[in-house]
C-alpha positions in Angstrom: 0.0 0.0 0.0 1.4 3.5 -0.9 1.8 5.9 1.7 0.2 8.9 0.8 3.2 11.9 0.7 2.9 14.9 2.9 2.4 17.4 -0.3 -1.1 15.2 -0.6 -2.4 15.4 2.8 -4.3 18.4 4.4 -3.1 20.9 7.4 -5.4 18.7 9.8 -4.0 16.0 8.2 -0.5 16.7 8.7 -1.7 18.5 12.3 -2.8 15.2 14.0 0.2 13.6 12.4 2.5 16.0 13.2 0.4 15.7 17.3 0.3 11.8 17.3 4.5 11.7 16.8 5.2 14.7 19.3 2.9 12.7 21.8 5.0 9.5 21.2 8.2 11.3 22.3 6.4 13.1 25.1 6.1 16.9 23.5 2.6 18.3 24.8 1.7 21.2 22.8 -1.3 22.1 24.8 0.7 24.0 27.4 1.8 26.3 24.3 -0.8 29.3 23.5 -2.8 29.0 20.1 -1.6 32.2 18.6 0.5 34.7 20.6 3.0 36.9 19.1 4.7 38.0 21.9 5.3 34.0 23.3 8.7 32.4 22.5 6.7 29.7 21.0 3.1 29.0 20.3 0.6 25.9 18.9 0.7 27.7 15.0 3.6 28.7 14.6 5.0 25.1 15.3 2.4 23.5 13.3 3.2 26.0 10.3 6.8 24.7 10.8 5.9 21.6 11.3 4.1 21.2 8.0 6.6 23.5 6.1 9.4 20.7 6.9 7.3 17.7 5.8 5.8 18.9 2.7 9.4 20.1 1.6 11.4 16.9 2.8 13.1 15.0 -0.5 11.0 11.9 -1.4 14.6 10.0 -0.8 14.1 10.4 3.0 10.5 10.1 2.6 10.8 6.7 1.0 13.4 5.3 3.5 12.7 2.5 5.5 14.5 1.0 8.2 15.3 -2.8 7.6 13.7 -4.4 11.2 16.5 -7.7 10.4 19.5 -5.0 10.2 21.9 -4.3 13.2 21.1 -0.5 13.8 24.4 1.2 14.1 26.1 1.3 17.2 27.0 4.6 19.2 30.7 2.9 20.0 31.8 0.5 17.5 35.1 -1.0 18.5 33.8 -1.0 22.1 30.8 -3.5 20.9 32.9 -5.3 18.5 35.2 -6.1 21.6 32.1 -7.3 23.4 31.2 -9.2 20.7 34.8 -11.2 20.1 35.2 -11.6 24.1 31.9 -13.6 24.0 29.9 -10.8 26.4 27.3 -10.0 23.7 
């Protein structure tokens, strides 16, 4: 099934998308005012940027999908690959 690309989805669309994922990494954007100029930071303006950065990211990133059988790469190499050859893996 083809997922649809973020040019082809709406702004609520792309809002509860863009909500679900900050959820999942524990961002709450319901502390943040809707619309205040004078705030640091509010609920449209991160949205707008949000959506700006999806709908402009290059399909090759957009296509990319991570292999769940392949060894993610590690943070320290040789330190694993000592692990590994010592039989503490």
């Amino acid at each position: 099934m083809k997922r649809p690309r973020a040019q082809e989805l709406s702004d609520a669309e792309l809002d509860a998308y863009i909500t679900t994922r900050l959820l999942m990494a524990g961002v709450d954007l319901s502390v943040l005012p809707e619309d205040d100029p004078d705030a640091p930071a509010d609920r449209s303006r991160i949205f707008a940027g949000a959506r700006r950065f999806l709908r402009s990211t290059p399909p090759a990133i957009l296509d990319f999908e991570m292999d769940t059988q392949e060894v993610p790469p590690s943070m320290y190499p040789a330190a694993m690959a000592a692990d590994v050859l010592e039989g503490r893996s």
